[in-house]
Residue, then its C-alpha position, 0 to 999 in steps of 0.5 A: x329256880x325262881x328269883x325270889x328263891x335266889x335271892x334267899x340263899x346267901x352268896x356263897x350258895x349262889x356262888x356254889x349253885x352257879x358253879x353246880x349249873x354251868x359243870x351240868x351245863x356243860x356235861x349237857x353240852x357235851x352230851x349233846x355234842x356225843x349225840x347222848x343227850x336225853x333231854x335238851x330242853x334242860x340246856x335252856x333251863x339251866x342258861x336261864x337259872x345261870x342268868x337269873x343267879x348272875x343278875x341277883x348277884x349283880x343287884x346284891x352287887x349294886x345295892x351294897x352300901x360302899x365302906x367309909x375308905x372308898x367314899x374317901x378315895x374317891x373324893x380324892x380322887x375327884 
């Protein structure tokens, strides 16, 4: 999954997509650990669709505008 296709999905289907990438992660990991794992190469794939979905939500994350409220409490508390 590339970056740009991550970042068309709203937040609550990144959330989801992650949630679906670490369960199969894990039953790979589990697999490979039972010695029933057919292809390994898919772990690195899936460690890398995991960091690319985390890194997009930390950048939709980062770019969110910050409400009036907060603006003000932290004046306050400066």
């Amino acid at each position: 999954m590339k970056a740009q296709e991550i970042r068309e999905l709203t937040e609550k289907e990144r959330l989801e997509k992650m949630g679906d990438l670490n369960q199969e992660y894990f039953n790979l990991r589990f697999q490979l650990a039972t010695g029933k794992i057919e292809n390994p190469s898919r772990l690195k794939f899936i460690r890398r669709d995991i960091a690319r979905i985390k890194t997009v939500l930390g950048e939709s994350f980062v770019n969110k505008p910050k409400s009036a409220e907060s603006v003000e409490e932290v004046a306050d508390k400066a």
